[in-house]
C-alpha positions in Angstrom: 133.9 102.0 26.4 135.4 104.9 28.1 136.4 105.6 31.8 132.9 106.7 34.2 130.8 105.3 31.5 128.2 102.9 32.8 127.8 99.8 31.4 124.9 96.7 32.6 127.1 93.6 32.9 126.4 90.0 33.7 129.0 88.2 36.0 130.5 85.2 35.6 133.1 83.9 37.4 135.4 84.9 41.0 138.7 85.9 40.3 141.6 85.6 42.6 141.5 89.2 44.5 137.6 88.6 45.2 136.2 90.7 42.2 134.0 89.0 39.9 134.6 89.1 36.3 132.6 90.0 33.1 132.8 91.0 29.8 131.2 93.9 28.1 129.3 94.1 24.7 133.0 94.7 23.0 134.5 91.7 24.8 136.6 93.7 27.0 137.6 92.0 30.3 135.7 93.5 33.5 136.7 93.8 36.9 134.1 94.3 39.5 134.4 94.3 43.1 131.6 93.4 45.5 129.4 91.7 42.9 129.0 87.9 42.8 128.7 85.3 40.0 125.6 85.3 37.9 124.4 88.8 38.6 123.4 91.3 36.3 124.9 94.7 37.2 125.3 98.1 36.3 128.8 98.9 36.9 131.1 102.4 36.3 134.0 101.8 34.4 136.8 103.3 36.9 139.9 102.1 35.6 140.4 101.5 31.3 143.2 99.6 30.3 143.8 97.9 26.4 143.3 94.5 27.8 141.0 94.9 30.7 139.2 97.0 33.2 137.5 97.5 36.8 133.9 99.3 37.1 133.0 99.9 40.5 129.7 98.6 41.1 126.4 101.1 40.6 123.5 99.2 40.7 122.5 95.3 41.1 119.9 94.4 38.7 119.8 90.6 39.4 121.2 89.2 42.8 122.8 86.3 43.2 120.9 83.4 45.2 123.5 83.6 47.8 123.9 87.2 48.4 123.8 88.8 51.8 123.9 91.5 53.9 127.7 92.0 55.2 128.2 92.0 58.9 131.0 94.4 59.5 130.2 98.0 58.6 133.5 98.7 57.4 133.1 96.0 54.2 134.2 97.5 51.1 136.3 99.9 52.3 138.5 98.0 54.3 140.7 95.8 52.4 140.9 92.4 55.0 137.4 90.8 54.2 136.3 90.4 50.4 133.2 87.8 50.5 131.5 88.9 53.6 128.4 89.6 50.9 128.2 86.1 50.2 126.5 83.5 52.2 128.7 80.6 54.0 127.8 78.0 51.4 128.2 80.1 48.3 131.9 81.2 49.8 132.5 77.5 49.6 131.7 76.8 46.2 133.4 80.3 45.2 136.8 79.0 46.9 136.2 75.6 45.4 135.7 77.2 41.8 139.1 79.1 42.5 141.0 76.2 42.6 139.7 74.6 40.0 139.7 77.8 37.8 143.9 77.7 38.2 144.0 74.6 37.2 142.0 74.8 34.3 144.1 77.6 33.0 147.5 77.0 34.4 147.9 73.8 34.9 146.4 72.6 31.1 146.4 68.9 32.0 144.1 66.1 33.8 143.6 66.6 37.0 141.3 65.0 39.6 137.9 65.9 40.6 138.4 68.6 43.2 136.2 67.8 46.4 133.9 70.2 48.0 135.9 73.2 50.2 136.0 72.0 53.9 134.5 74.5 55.7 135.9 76.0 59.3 133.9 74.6 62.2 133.7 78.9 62.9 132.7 81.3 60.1 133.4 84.2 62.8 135.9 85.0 65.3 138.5 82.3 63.8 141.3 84.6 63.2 144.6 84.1 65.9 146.8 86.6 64.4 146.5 90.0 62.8 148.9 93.0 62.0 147.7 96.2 62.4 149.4 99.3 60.4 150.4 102.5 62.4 150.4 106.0 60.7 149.9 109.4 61.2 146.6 110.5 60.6 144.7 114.3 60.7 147.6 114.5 63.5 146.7 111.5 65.4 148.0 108.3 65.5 145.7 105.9 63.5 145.6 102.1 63.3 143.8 99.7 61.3 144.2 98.0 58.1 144.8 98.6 54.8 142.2 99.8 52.5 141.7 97.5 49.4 144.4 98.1 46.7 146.3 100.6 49.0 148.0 101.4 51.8 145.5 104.1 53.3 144.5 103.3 56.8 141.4 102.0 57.4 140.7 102.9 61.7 139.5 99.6 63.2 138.2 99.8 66.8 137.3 95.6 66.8 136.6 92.7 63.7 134.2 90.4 64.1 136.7 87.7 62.4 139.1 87.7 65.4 139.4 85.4 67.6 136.5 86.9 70.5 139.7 87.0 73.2 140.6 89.7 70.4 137.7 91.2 69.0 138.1 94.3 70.7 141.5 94.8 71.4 142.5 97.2 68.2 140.5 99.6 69.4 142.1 99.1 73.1 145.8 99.0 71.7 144.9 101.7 69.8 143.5 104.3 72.6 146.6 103.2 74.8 149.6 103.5 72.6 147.6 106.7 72.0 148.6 107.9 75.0 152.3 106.8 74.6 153.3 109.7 72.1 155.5 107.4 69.9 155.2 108.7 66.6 153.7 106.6 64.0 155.4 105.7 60.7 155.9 107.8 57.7 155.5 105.8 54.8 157.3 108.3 52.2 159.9 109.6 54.4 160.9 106.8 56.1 160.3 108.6 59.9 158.5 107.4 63.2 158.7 104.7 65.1 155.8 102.6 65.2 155.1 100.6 62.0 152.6 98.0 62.8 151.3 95.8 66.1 150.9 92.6 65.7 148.4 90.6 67.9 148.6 86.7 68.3 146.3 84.4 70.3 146.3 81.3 71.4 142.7 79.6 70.6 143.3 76.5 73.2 144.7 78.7 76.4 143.6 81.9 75.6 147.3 83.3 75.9 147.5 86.8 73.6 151.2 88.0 72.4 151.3 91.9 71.6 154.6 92.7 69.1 155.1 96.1 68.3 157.2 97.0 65.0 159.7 99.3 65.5 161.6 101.5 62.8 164.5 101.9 64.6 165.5 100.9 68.1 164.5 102.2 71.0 165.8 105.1 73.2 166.3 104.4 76.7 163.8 106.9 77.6 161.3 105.2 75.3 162.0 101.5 76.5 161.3 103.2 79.9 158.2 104.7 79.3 156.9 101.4 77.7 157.7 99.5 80.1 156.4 101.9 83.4 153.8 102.6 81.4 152.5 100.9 78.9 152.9 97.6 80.3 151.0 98.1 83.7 148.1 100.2 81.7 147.8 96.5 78.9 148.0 94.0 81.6 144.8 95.9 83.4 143.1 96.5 80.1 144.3 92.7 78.7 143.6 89.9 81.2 145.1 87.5 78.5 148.2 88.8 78.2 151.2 86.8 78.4 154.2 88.5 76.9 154.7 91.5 74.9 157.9 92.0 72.6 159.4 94.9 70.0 160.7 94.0 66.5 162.9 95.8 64.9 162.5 96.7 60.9 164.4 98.7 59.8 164.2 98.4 56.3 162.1 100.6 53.9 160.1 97.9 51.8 156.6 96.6 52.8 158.1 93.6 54.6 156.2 93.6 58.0 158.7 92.1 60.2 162.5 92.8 60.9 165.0 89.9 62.3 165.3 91.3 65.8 162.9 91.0 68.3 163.5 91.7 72.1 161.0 90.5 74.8 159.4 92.9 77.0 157.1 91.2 79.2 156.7 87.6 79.8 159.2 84.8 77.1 158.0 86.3 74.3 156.0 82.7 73.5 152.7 81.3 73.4 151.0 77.9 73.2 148.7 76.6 71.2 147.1 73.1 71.4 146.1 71.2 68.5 145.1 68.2 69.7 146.5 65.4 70.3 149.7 68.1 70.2 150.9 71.4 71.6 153.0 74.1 70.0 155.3 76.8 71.3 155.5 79.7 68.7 156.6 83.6 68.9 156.0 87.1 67.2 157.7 86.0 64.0 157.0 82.2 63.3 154.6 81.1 60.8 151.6 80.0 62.7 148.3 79.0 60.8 145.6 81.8 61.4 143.1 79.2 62.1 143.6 76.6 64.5 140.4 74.6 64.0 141.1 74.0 60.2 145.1 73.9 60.7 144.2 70.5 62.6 141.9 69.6 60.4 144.7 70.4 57.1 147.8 68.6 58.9 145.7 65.5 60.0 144.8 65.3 56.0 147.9 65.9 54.7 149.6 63.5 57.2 146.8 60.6 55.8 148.1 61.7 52.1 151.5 61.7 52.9 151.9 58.2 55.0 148.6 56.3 53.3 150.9 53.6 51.4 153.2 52.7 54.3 155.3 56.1 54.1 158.6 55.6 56.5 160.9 58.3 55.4 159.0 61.8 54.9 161.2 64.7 54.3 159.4 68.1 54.9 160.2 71.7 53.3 159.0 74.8 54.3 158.6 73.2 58.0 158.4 76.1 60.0 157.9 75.9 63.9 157.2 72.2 62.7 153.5 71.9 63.2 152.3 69.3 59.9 156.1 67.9 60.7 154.7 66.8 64.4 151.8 65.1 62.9 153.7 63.4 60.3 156.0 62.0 63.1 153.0 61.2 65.4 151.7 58.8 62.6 154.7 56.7 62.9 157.2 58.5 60.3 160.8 59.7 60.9 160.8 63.0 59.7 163.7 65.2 57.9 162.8 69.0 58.1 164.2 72.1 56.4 163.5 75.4 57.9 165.2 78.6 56.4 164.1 80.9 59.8 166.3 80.1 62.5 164.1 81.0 65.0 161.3 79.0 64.2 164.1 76.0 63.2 164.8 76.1 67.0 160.8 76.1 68.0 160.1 73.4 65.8 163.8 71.2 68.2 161.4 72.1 71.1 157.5 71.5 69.8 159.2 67.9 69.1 160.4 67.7 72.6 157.4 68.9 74.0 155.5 66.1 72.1 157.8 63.5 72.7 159.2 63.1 69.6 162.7 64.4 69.3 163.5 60.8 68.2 161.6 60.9 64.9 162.6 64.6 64.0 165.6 65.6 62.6 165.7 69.3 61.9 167.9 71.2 59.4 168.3 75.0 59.4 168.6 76.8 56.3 166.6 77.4 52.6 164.9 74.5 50.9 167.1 75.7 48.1 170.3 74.4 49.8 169.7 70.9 49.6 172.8 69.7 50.4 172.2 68.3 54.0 169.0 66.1 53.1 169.2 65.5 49.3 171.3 62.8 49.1 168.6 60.3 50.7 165.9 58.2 50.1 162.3 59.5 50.9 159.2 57.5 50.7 157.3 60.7 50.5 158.0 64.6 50.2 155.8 67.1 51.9 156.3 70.9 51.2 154.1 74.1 52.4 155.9 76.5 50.9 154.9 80.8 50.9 152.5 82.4 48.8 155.2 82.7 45.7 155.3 78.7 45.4 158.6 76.7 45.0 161.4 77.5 42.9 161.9 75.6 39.8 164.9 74.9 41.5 163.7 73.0 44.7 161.0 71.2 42.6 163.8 70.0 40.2 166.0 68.8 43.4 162.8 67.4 44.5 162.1 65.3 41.1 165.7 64.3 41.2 164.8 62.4 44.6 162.5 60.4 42.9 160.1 60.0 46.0 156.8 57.9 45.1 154.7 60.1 46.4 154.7 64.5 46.8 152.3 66.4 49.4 151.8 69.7 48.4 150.3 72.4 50.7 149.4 75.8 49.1 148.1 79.5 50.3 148.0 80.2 46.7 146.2 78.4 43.8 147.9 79.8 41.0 151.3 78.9 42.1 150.8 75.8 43.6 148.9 75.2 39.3 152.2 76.4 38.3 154.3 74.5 40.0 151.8 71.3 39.7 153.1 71.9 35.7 156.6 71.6 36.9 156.4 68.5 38.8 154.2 67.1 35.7 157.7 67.5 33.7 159.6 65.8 36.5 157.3 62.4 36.2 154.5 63.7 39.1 150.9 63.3 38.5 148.3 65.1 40.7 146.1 62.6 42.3 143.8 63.5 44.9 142.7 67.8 45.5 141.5 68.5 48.5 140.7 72.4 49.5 140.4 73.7 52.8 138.2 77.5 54.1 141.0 78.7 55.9 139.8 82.3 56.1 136.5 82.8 56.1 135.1 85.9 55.0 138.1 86.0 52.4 139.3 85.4 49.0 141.9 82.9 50.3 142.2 79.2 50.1 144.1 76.7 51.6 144.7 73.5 49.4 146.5 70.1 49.5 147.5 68.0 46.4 148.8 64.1 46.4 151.2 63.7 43.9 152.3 60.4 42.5 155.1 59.1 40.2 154.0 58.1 37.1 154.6 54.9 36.0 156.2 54.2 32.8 
């Protein structure tokens, strides 16, 4: 099988970027984006390596029962969306067949039956947050996102999965910073000033941040010019807008934000109710992109976590302290770790704003530093951790604490498999798998696992 030969394939299963997989007559791993399980396609091989390959797909002989047509025009070649061709209930079972899938091949061991995905009460306009790349494009400043599998600029003028308060705002940041002159980002050189814009809105109130990434700081001319200008023009054009701030990155890696922020307009905050609770959060705090299922997720986690009587919960990976509220609303005392200092010092005032300072202790600094908390007894341990898991090194601080129970929160299903592996060699057992649509339209899916401690 040689690269642009054709080739009729039959799917067979979702992998983890959203491409489904087959296997040609030689038995030769396939890639193929934009086809669905149990399809027969033709597909042209476009990239051959010795242990796999990725055909782009030619022809659908047999659709899928749960095929559609996507919504957005720009599906396919934009790189945010990669099951908007599936039907709501198929991306379901795809998401659910995900995590099961990386348990099955990474984990190797029993595991419960994992329940059907929870679906988001909105398959549309769910997003709060999205980040926006700036570059230089045909001699125009052009802003999007990223094409799939590269870091071309896709223009976006609106996306149907933003919240509707920000359906159409790219294409309204994008005509007025237009008119700013600041040059965009170079990439390869490592010139410009504008790297990305970052939108966040508040579900509840209806509050919208606007962050722009800078490269370097600001001259005084240009801090004038944004704020004379700029500013009046988005407050006309934005009736939502509450505060508008500039980060500073000035690093060359693809890390989207820098460490420094400075507020331009408003406190640089917005709130967001999750009822029973409220939350204060800013351009760089972890938020959850989707309200509606982040209440849904922390209520669930909280019943895992404090089910058997739980007093003592310590929580890693706490960020602005969101699940950590819950936990303490259910009656816990809470310790929790945060590495970012800024969202350490959110999560002191969400607990004052919900009245419960008294059951919150926070500690600033890496999960890996256990020091401050891990000479304690927990009745439970809850962690959320990023995309790359835990570190064998938490989990084995973790084991060492011998807690009966472990909550574990993922973004990622192969590392949270992994790192269910780890905690099987520390005496931890998963006992209950419960996944959640975080991101419809997507690949991505959020998932909770109870942990308990063997019993020898």
């Amino acid at each position: 099988m040689k690269q642009g030969q054709v080739v009729k394939l039959k799917t067979e299963k979702i992998s983890s970027d959203g491409s489904c997989i087959a296997r040609a007559p030689d038995g030769l791993v396939v890639f193929i984006p934009g086809a669905l399980p149990g399809e027969v396609v033709r597909g042209r091989i476009a990239v051959r390596k010795k242990e796999y390959a990725v055909a782009s797909l030619e022809e659908i002989v047999e659709k899928a029962p749960g095929r559609r047509t996507p919504a957005c025009p720009l599906f396919g070649y934009c790189g945010g969306c990669q099951l908007q061709h599936a039907d709501y209930e198929t991306q379901l079972n795809l998401k659910r067949s995900i995590v099961q899938d990386a348990f099955e091949r990474i984990y190797r061991n029993p595991f419960p039956i994992i329940e059907p995905c929870i679906p988001s009460p909105s398959e549309w306009n769910y997003r709060n947050k999205t980040s926006l790349p700036v570059r230089k494009k045909e001699g125009s400043l052009s802003m999007g996102y990223y094409a799939r599998r590269s870091h071309e600029v896709v223009p976006v003028h609106s996306c149907p999965v933003l919240l509707r308060e920000m359906e159409l705002l790219p294409g309204v940041l994008h005509r007025e910073l237009s008119h700013t002159g600041m040059p965009p980002y170079d990439e390869r050189t490592g010139r410009g000033l504008l790297r990305h814009v970052i939108m966040r809105c508040s579900a509840g109130s209806g509050e919208i941040l606007v962050s722009l990434v800078a490269a370097r700081k600001l001259t005084e001319d240009e801090r004038k010019q944004l704020e004379t200008d700029l500013l009046p023009r988005l407050i006309h054009v934005m009736p939502g807008l509450k505060t508008v701030t500039v980060n500073y990155n000035l690093s060359k890696g693809n890390v989207i934000l820098g460490g420094n922020t400075e507020v331009l307009l408003g406190d640089g905050l917005i709130s967001e109710p999750i009822p029973p609770l409220r939350f204060l959060y800013d351009t760089t705090a972890f938020f959850q992109i989707n309200t509606d299922v982040a209440g849904i997720l922390y209520k669930e986690a909280a019943r895992m976590a404090l089910s058997e009587g739980a007093e003592r919960v310590l929580e890693l990976y706490s960020g602005v302290g969101t699940l950590s509220c819950f936990l303490a609303k259910d009656g816990a005392s809470v310790t929790a770790v945060e590495e970012w200092a800024a969202a350490a010092s959110l999560m002191k005032e969400n607990a004052r704003l919900n009245g419960l300072s008294c059951r919150l202790e926070v500690f600033a600094g890496p999960a890996e530093d256990g020091t401050p908390w891990e000479n304690r007894r927990y009745d439970c341990i809850v962690v959320d951790p990023p995309r790359s898991g835990c570190s064998r090194e938490v989990l084995n601080r973790i084991g060492a604490l011998s807690a009966p129970r472990i909550v574990y929160v993922s973004c990622n299903p192969a590392t949270l498999a992994r790192d269910s592996g780890i905690l099987l060699e520390r005496g931890y057992s998963p006992v209950e798998i419960k996944c959640f649509d975080m991101f419809p339209q997507t690949v991505h899916v959020e998932t909770a696992v109870l942990f308990e401690r063997q019993r020898h």
